[in-house]
C-alpha positions as a Markdown table, in Angstrom:
| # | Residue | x | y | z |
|---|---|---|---|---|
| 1 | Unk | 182.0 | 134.1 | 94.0 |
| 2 | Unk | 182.7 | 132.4 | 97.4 |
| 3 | Unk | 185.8 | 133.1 | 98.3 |
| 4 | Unk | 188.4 | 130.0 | 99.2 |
| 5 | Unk | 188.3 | 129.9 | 103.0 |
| 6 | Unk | 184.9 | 129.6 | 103.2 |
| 7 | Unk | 183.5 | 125.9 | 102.9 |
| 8 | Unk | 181.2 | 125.2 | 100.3 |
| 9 | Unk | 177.5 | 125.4 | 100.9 |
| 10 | Unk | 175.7 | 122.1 | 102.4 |
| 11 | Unk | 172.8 | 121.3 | 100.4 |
| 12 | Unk | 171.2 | 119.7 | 104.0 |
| 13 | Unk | 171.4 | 123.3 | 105.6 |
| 14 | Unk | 169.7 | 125.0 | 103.1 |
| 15 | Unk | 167.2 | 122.9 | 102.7 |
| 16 | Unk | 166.5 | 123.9 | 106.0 |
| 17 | Unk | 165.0 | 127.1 | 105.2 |
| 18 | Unk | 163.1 | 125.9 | 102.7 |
| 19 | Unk | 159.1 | 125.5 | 102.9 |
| 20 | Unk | 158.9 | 121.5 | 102.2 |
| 21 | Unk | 158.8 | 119.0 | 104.4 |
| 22 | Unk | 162.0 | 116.8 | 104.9 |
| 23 | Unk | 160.6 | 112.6 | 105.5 |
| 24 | Unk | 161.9 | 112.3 | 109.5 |
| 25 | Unk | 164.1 | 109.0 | 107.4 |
| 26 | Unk | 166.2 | 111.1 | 104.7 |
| 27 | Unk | 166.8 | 114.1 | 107.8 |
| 28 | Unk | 168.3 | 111.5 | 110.1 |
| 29 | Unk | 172.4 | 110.4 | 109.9 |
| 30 | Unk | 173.3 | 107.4 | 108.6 |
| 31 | Unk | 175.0 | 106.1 | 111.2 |
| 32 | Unk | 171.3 | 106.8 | 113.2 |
| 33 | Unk | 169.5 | 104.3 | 110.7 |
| 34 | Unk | 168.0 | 101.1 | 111.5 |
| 35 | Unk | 167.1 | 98.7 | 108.6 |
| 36 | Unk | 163.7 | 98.2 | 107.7 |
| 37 | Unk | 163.3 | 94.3 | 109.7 |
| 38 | Unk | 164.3 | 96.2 | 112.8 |
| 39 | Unk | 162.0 | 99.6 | 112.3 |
| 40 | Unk | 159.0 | 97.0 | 112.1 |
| 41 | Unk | 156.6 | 97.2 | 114.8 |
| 42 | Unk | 155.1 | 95.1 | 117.6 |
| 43 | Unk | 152.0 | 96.4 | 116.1 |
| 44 | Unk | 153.0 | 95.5 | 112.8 |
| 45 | Unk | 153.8 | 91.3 | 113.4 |
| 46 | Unk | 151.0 | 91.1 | 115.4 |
| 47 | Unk | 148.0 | 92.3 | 112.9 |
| 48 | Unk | 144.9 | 91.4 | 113.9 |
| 49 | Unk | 142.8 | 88.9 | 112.8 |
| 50 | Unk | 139.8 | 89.9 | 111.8 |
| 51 | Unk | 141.9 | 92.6 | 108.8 |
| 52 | Unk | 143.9 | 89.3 | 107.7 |
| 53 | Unk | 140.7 | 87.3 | 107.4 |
| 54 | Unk | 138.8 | 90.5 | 105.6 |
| 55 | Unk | 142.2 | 90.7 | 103.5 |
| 56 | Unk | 141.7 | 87.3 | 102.4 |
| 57 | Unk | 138.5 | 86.8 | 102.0 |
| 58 | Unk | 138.4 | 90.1 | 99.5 |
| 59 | Unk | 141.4 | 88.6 | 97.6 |
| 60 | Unk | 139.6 | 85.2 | 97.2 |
| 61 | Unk | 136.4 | 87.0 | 96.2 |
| 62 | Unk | 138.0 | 89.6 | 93.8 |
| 63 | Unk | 139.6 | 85.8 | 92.3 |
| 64 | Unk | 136.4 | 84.1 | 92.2 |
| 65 | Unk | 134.7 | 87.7 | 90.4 |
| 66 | Unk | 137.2 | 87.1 | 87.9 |
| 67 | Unk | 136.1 | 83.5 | 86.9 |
| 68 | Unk | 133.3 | 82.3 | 84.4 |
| 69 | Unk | 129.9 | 81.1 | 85.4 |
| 70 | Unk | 131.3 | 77.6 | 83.6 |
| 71 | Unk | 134.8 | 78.2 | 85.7 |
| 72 | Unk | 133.0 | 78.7 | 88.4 |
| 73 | Unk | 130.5 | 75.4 | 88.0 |
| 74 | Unk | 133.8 | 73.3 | 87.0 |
| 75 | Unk | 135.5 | 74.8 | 90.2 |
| 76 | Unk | 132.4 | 73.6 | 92.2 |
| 77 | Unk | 132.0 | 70.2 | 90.5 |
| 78 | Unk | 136.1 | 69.6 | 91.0 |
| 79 | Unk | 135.8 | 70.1 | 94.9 |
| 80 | Unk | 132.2 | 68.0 | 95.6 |
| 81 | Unk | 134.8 | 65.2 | 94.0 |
| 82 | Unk | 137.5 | 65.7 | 96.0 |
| 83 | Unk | 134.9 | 65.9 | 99.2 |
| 84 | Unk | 133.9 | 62.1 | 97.6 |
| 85 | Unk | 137.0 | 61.1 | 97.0 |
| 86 | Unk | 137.9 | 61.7 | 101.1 |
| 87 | Unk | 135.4 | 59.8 | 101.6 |
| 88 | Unk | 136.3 | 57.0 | 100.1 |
| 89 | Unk | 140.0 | 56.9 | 100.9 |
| 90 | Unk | 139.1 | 58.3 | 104.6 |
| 91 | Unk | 141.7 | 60.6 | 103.9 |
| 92 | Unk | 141.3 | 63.9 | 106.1 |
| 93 | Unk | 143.8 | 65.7 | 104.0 |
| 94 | Unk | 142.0 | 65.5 | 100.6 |
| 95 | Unk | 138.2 | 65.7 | 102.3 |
| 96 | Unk | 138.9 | 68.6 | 104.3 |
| 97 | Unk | 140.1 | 71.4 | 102.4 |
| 98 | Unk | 137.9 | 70.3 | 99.7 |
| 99 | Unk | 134.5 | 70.9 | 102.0 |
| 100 | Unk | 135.9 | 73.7 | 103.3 |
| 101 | Unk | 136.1 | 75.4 | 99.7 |
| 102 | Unk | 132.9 | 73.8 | 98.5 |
| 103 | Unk | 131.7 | 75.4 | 101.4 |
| 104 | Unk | 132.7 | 78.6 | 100.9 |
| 105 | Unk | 131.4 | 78.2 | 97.3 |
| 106 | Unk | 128.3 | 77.1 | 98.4 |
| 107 | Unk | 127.6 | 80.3 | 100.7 |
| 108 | Unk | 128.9 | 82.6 | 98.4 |
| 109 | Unk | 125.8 | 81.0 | 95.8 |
| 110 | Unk | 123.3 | 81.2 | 98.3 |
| 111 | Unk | 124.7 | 84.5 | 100.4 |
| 112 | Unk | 123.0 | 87.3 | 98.0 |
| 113 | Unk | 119.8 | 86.0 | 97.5 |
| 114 | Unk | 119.4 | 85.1 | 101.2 |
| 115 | Unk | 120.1 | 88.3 | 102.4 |
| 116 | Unk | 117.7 | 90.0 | 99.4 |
| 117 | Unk | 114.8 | 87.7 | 101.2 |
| 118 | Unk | 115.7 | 88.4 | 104.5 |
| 119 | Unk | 116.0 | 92.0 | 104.1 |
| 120 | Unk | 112.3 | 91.9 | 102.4 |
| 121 | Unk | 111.1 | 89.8 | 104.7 |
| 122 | Unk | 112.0 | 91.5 | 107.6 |
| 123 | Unk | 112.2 | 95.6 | 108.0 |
| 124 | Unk | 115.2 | 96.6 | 109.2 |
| 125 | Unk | 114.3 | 97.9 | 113.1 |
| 126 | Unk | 112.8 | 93.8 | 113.3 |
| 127 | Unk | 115.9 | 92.6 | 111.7 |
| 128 | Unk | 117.9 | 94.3 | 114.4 |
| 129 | Unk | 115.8 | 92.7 | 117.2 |
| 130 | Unk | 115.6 | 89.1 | 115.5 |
| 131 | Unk | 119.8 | 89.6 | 115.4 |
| 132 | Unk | 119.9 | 91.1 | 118.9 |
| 133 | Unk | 117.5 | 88.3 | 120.5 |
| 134 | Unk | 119.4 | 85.7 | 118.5 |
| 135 | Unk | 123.0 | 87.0 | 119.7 |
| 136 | Unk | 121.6 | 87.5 | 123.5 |
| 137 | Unk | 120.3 | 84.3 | 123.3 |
| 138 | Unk | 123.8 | 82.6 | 122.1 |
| 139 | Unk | 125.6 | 85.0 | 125.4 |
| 140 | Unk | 123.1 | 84.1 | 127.9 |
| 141 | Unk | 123.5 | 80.1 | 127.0 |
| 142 | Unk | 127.2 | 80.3 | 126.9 |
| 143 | Unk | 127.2 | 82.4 | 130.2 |
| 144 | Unk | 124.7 | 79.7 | 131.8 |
| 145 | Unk | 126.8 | 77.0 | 130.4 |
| 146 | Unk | 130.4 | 78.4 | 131.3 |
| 147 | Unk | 129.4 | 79.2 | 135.0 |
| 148 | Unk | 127.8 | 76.1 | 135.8 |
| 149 | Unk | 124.1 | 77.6 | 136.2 |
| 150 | Unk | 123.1 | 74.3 | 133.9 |
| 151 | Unk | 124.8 | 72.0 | 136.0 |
| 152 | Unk | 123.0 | 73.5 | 139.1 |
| 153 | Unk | 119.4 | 73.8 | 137.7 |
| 154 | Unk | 119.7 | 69.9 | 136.6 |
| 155 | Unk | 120.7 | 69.0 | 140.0 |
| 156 | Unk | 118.0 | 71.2 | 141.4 |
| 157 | Unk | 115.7 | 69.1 | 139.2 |
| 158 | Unk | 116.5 | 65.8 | 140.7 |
| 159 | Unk | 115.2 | 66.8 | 143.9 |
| 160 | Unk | 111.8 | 69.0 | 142.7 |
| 161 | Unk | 108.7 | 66.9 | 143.6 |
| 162 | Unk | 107.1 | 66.9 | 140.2 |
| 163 | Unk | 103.9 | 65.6 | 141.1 |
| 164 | Unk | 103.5 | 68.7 | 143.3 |
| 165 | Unk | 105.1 | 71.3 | 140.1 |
| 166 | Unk | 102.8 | 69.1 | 137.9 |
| 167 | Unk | 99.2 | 70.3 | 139.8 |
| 168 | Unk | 100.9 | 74.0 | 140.3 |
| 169 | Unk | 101.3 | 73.7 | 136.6 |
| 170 | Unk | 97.3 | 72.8 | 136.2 |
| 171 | Unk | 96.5 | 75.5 | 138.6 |
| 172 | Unk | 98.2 | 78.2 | 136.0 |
| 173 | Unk | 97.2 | 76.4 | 133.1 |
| 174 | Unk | 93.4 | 77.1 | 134.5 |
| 175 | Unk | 94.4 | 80.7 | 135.9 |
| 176 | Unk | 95.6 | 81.2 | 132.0 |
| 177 | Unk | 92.4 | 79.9 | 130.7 |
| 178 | Unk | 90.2 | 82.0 | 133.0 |
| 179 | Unk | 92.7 | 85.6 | 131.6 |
| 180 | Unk | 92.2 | 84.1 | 128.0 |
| 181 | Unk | 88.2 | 83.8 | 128.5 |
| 182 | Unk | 88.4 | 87.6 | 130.0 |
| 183 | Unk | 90.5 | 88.7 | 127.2 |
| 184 | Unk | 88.3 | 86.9 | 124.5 |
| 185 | Unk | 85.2 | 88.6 | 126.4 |
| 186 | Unk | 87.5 | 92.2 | 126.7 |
| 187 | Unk | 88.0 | 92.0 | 122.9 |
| 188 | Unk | 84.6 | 90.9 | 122.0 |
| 189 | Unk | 83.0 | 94.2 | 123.9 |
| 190 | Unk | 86.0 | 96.5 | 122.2 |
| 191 | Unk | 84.4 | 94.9 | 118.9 |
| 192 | Unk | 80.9 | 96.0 | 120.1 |
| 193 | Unk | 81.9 | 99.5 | 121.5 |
| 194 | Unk | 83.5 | 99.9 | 118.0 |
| 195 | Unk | 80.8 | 98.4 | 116.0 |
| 196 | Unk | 78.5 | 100.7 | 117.6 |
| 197 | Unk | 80.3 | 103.9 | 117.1 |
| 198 | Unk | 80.6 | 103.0 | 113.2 |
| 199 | Unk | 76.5 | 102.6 | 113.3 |
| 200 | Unk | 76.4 | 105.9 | 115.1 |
| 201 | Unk | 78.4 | 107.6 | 112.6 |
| 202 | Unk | 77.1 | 106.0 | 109.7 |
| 203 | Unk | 73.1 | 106.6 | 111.8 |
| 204 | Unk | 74.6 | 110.7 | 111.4 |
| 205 | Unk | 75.2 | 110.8 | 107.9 |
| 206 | Unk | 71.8 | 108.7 | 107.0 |
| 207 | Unk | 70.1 | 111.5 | 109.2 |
| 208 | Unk | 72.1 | 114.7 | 107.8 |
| 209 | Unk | 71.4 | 113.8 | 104.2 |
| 210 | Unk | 67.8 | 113.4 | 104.8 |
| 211 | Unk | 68.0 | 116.7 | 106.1 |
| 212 | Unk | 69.4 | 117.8 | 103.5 |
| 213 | Unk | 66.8 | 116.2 | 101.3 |
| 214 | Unk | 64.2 | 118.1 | 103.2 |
| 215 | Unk | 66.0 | 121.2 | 102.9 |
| 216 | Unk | 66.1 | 121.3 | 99.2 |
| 217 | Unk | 62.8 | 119.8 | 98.4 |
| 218 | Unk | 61.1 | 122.9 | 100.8 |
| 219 | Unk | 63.2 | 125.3 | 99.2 |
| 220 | Unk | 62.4 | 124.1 | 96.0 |
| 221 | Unk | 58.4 | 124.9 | 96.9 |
| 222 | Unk | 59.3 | 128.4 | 98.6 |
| 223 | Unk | 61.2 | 129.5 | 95.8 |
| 224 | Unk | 58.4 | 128.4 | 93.0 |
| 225 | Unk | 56.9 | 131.0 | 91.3 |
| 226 | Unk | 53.8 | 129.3 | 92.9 |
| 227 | Unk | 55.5 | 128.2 | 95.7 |
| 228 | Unk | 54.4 | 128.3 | 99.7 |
| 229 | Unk | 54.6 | 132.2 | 100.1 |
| 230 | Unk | 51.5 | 132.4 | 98.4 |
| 231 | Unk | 47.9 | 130.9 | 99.3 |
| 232 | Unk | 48.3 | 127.5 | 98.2 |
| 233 | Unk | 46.8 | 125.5 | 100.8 |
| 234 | Unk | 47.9 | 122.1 | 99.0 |
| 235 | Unk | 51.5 | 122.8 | 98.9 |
| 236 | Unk | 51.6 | 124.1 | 102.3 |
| 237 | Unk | 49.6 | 120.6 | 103.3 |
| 238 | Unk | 52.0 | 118.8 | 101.7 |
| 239 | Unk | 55.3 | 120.9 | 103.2 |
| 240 | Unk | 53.4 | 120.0 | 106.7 |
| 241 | Unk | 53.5 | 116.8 | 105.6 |
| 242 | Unk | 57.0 | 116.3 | 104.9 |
| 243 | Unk | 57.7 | 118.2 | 107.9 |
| 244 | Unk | 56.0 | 116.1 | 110.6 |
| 245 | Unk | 56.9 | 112.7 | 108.8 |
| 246 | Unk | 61.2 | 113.8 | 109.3 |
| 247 | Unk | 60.7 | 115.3 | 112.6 |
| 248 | Unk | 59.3 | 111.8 | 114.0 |
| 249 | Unk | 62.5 | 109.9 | 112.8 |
| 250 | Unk | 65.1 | 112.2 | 113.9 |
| 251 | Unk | 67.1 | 112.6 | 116.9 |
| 252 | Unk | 67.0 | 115.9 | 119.4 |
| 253 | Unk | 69.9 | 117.8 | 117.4 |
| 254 | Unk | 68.0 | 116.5 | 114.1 |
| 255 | Unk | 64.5 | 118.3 | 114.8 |
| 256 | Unk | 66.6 | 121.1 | 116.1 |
| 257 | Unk | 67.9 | 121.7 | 112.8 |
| 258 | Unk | 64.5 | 121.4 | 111.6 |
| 259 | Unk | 63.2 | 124.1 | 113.9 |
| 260 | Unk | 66.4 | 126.4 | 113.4 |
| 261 | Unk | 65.8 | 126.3 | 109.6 |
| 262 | Unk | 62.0 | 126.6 | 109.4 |
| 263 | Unk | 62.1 | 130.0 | 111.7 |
| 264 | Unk | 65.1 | 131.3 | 109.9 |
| 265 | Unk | 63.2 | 131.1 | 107.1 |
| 266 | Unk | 60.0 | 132.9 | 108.7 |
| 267 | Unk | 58.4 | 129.6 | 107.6 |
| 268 | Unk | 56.7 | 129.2 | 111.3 |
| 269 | Unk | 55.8 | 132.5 | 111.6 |
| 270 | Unk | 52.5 | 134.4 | 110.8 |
| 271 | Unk | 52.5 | 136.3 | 107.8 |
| 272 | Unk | 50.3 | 139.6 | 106.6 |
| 273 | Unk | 49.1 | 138.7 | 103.8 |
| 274 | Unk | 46.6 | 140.2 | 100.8 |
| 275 | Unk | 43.1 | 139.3 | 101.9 |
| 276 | Unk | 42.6 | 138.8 | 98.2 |
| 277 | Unk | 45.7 | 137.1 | 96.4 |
| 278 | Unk | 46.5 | 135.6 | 99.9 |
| 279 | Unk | 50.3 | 136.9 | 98.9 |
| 280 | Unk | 52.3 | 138.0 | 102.1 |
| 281 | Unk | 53.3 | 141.6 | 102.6 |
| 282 | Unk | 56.5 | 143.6 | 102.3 |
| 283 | Unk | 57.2 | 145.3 | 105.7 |
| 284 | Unk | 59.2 | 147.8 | 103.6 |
| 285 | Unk | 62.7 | 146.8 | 105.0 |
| 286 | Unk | 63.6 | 143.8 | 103.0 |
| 287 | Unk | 61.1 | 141.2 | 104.2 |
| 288 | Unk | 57.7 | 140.3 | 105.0 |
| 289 | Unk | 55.3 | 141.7 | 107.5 |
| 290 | Unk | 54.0 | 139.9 | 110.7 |
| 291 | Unk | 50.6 | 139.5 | 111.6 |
| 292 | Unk | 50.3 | 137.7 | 115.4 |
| 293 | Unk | 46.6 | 137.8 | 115.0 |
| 294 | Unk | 45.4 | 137.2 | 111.3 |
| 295 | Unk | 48.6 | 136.1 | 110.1 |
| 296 | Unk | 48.9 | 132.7 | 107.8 |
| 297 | Unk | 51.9 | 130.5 | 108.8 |
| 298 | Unk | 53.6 | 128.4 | 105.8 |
| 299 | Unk | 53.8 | 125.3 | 107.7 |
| 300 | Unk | 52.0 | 125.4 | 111.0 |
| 301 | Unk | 54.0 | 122.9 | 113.6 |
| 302 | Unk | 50.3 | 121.9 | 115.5 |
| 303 | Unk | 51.0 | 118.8 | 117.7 |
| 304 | Unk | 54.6 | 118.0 | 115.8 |
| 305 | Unk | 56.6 | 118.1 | 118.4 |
| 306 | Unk | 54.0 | 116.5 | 121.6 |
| 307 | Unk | 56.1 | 114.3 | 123.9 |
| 308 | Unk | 59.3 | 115.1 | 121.2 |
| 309 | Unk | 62.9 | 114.8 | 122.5 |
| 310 | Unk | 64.7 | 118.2 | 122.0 |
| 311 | Unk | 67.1 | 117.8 | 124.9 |
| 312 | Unk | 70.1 | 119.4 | 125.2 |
| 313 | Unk | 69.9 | 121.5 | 121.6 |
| 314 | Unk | 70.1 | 125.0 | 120.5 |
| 315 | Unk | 66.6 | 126.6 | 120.2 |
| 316 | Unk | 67.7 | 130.5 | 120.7 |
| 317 | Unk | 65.2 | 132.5 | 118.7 |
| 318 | Unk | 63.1 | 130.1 | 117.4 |
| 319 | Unk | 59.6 | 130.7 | 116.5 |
| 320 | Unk | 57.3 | 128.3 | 118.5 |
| 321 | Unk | 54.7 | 130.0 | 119.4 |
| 322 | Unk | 50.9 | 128.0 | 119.7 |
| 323 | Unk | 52.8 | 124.8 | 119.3 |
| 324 | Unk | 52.0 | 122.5 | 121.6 |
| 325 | Unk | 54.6 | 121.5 | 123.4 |
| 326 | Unk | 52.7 | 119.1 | 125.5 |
| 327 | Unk | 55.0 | 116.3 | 127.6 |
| 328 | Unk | 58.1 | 117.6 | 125.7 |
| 329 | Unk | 61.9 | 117.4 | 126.8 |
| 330 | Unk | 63.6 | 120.2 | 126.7 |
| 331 | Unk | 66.1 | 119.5 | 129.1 |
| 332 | Unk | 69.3 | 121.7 | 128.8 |
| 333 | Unk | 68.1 | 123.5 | 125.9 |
| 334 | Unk | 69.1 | 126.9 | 124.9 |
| 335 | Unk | 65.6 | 128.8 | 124.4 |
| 336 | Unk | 67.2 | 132.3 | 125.2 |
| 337 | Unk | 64.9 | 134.7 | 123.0 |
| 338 | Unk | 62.9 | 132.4 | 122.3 |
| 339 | Unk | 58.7 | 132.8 | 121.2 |
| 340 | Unk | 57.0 | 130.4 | 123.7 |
| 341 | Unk | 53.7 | 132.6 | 123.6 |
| 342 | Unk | 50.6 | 130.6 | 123.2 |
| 343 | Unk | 52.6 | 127.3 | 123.4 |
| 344 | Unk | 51.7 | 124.6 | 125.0 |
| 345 | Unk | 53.9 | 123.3 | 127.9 |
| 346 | Unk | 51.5 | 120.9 | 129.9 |
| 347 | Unk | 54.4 | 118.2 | 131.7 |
| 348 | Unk | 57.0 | 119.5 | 129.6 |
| 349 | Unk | 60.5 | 119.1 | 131.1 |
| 350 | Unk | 63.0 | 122.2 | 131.1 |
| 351 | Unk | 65.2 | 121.7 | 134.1 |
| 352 | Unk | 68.5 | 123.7 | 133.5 |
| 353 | Unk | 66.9 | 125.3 | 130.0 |
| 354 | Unk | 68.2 | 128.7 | 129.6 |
| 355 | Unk | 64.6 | 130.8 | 129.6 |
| 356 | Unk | 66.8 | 135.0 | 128.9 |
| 357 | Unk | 64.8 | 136.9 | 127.5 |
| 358 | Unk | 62.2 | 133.9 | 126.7 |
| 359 | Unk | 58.8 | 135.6 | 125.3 |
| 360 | Unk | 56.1 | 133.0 | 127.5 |
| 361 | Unk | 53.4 | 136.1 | 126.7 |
| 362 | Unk | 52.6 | 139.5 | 125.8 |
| 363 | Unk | 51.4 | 142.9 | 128.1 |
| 364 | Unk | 52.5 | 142.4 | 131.5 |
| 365 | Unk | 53.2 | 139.3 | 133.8 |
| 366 | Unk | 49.9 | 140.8 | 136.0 |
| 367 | Unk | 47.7 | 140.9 | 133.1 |
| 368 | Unk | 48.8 | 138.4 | 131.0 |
| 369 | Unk | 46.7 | 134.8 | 131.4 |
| 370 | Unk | 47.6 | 131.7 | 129.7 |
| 371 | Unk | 45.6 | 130.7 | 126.2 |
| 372 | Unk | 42.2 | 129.1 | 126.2 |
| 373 | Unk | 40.4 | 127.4 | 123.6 |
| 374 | Unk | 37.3 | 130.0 | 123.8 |
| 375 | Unk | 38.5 | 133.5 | 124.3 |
| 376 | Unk | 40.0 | 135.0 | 121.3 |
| 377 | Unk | 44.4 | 136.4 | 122.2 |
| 378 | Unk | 44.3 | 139.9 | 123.4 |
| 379 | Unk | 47.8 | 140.6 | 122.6 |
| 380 | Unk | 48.1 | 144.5 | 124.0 |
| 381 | Unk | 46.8 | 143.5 | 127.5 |
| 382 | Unk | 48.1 | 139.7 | 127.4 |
| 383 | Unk | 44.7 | 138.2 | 128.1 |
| 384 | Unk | 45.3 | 134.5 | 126.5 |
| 385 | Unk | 48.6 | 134.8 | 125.2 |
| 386 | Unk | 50.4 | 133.4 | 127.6 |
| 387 | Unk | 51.9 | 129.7 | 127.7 |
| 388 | Unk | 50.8 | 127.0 | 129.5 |
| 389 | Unk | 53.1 | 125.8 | 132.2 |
| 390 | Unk | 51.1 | 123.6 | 134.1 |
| 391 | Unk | 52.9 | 120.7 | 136.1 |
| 392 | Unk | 55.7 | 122.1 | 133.8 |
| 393 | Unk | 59.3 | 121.1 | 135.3 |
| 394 | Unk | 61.4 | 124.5 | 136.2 |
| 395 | Unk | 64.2 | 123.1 | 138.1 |
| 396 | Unk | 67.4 | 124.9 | 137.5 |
| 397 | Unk | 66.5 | 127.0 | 134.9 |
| 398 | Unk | 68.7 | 129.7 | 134.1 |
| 399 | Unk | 68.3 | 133.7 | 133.5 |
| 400 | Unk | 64.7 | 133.4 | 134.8 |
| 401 | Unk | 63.9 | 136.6 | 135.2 |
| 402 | Unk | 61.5 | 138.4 | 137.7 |
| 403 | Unk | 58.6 | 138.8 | 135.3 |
| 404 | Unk | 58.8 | 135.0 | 134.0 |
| 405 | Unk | 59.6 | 133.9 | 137.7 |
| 406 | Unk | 55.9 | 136.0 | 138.3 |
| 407 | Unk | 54.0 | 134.6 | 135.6 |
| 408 | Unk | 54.9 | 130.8 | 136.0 |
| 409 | Unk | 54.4 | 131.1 | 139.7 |
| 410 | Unk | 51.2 | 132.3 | 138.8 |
| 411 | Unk | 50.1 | 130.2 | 136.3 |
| 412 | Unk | 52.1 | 127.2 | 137.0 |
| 413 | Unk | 50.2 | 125.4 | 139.0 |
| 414 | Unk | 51.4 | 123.7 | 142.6 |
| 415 | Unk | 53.5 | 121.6 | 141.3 |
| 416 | Unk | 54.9 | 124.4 | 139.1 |
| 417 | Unk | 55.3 | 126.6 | 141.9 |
| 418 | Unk | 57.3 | 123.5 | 143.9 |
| 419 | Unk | 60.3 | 123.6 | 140.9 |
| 420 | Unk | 60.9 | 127.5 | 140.5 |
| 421 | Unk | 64.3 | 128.6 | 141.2 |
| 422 | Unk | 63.8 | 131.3 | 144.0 |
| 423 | Unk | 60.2 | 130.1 | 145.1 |
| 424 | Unk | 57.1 | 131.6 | 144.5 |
| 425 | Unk | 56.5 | 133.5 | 148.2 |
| 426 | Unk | 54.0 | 136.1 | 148.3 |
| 427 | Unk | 53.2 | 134.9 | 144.8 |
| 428 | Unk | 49.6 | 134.3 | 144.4 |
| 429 | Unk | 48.6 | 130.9 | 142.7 |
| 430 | Unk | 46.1 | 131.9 | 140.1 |
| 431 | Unk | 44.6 | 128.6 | 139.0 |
| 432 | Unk | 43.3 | 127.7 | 142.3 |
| 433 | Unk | 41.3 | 130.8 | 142.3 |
C-alpha cells in the first residue's frame, strides 16, 4: 500500500510509459486550448474551388441517382416551364436558375452516351490529340487576343496591297497544282512499281508449279514399271517433249531447275544398257553404269537450250555434254564441275562464269580437238571430244585453269583468243592451221 506522504499516482504520468499514442489535443493543458473556430485554418476557409464544385456536383448527382425515371421526366418537364414562364414575365430570377438546372439535366441525358460515341469513334492516342489541338487552339486565341497580336494583324491588313497578295496567291495556287500533278504522277508509278512486283511474284508461283507439274509427271514415267529406264523410245519421245516445250517458257533460274533435276537424276546422261532388253546396267555400287560412247540418254537435250537464257544460275555438276549450246547466255553462271565435253558453244556468252574444274574435253589439252560431225569421239586420246568455243566470250571468267586456258586459246578462234583472262602468248591458234 502507498504509504500517506506520498501523493497519489497521476493517471497522465503513467500513461506516459505506456505504448499508445496520446492525440497531441487530450496531452495539452487546458489552459493551452484554443476552441475549435480559432484552431481552423487559413487553409481550411479558403478551400478551393474546384473540391467544392466536385463536392457538389457528386451530392446533386448521388440526389438525382436516387430519383425515378418518371421523377426525373416530371423534374425536367417542371424546369422547361419555369424557363417559359421567364420568358413570359421577363423575369431573370425565375428564367435563370430554371435553365441553368434544365441545363444541367439536359447534359447529364446526353453526357454518357456522348462520351460512349466519342470514345468509339475516336481511339484514345487521337482523342488525346483532337483534345490537345482543341485546347492549344483555345490558348493560342486567347494569347493572340489578350496581347493585342489581333489588333496588330488587322491593322497590318489595312495597309497590305491585296491586288499584289492576290497574284502571289495565284502564283502558289499554280506552284500547288504543279506538286499535286507530281504527287498524282509519284503515286501513280508507286502503283506500277507495286503492281508489277505482285505479277512478278504471282509470274513465280505460276512458273514453280509448272515445275512441279513436270517433276511429277517425269517421275511418274521413270518410276513405271515400264517407265523411261528401259528402251521405250515413245515415252522417252514424249519426256523430250515435255521437256523442251517447259524449258522455252521459263525464266534462267526456271530451266536451271530443269537442268539441275534432269542430271541428278542421270536423266541426261548415257546409260549402259543390255544390247538385248535395252535395260540400263548396275555399276555394282547402287546405281547405273555410264557408257560415254554407246550409252542411251533418257531424254537427250539436242538444240533445247540454243540461244537459251541461263544467266546468272547454278549449273555446278551438271551433265551437258553434246548439247548445243550455240548463242547461249551463260553469263555469271556457276559451271564449276561441270560436263561441257562435246557441247556446243559457238557465240555463247560466259563472261564472269566460274569454269573450276569444268570438263570442256577428255585426254590432254595437246591432244584433245573439238567434235566434228565426221570423225567418230576418241575419248582416251581426246580426238573430237572437245567443245566448241568458237567466237565464244571468255571475259572474266573465273578459276580458268592452265589446261582450259590451253585448249580455248587453241581452239578458240581469234576472237576467242582476244577475251581469255591471261592471253593466249606463245599459244598456237589451231584453227588457222
Amino acid at each position: 500500500m502507498p504509504s500517506p506522504s506520498q501523493p497519489p499516482p497521476n493517471p497522465d504520468e503513467s500513461n506516459r510509459f505506456s505504448s499508445q499514442p496520446i492525440p497531441p489535443e487530450e496531452n495539452e493543458p487546458l489552459k493551452l486550448r484554443k476552441p475549435a473556430s480559432e484552431r481552423s485554418s487559413l487553409a481550411q476557409k479558403l478551400e478551393p474551388l474546384p473540391r467544392f464544385w466536385a463536392e457538389t456536383s457528386s451530392a446533386i448527382d448521388v440526389n438525382l441517382q436516387t430519383l425515378t425515371p418518371q421523377q426525373l421526366s416530371l423534374l425536367t418537364i417542371i424546369t422547361v416551364v419555369l424557363v417559359l414562364l421567364g420568358f413570359l414575365l421577363q423575369s431573370a430570377l425565375i428564367g435563370l436558375p430554371a435553365a441553368g438546372i434544365a441545363l444541367f439535366l439536359a447534359l447529364r441525358m446526353v453526357w454518357a452516351p456522348l462520351q460512349q460515341i466519342i470514345s468509339t469513334s475516336f481511339p484514345n492516342p487521337y482523342r488525346e490529340w483532337a483534345i490537345a489541338t482543341l485546347v492549344g487552339s483555345v490558348a493560342i486565341a486567347g494569347i493572340a487576343y489578350f496581347t493585342g497580336i489581333i489588333r496588330l494583324v488587322l491593322s497590318l491588313g489595312k495597309r497590305i496591297n491585296w491586288e499584289a497578295f492576290g497574284a502571289l496567291a495565284e502564283a502558289f495556287g499554280a506552284i500547288g497544282q504543279i506538286l499535286v500533278a507530281f504527287l498524282a504522277l509519284f503515286v501513280a508509278w508507286r502503283q506500277y512499281i507495286i503492281s508489277k512486283e505482285l505479277t512478278s511474284q504471282q509470274n513465280r508461283i505460276t512458273q514453280q508449279q509448272t515445275i512441279d507439274a513436270y517433276f511429277q509427271g517425269l517421275s511418274d514415267l521413270v518410276l513405271d514399271e515400264d517407265g523411261l529406264l528401259e528402251d521405250w523410245p515413245s515415252e522417252r519421245a514424249i519426256a523430250e517433249g515435255r521437256t523442251a516445250a517447259i524449258l522455252g517458257g521459263l525464266s534462267a533460274e526456271g530451266r536451271a531447275k530443269i537442268l539441275r533435276f534432269l542430271s541428278s537424276a542421270k536423266l541426261l546422261t548415257p546409260l549402259k544398257r543390255d544390247r538385248r532388253l535395252g535395260r540400263p546396267i548396275f555399276d555394282g555400287l547402287g546405281g547405273y553404269e555410264e557408257d560415254i560412247e554407246y550409252g542411251v540418254r533418257v531424254i537427250d537435250l539436242g538444240s533445247m537450250l540454243a540461244h537459251a537464257d541461263i544467266a546468272a544460275t547454278d549449273l555446278h555438276l551438271t551433265e551437258l555434254s553434246d548439247a548445243n549450246l550455240v548463242g547461249a547466255n551463260l553469263q555469271g553462271c556457276d559451271l564449276s564441275r561441270a560436263n561441257l565435253s562435246r557441247a556446243i558453244l559457238y557465240n555463247a556468252n560466259l563472261q564472269q562464269a566460274d569454269v573450276g574444274r569444268t570438263k570442256l574435253y577428255y585426254g590432254t589439252a595437246e591432244t584433245a580437238t573439238p567434235r566434228d560431225r565426221i570423225n567418230a569421239p576418241n575419248y582416251t586420246q581426246g580426238k573430237q571430244t572437245g567443245a566448241i568455243i568458237e567466237n565464244a566470250d571468255l571475259t572474266q571468267v573465273r578459276n580458268l585453269s592452265a589446261e582450259q586456258r590451253y585448249y580455248c586459246c587453241a581452239w578458240g578462234g581469234s576472237k576467242t583468243r582476244a577475251t581469255i583472262p591471261g592471253g593466249c602468248e606463245g599459244i598456237p591458234n589451231k584453227l588457222e592451221n
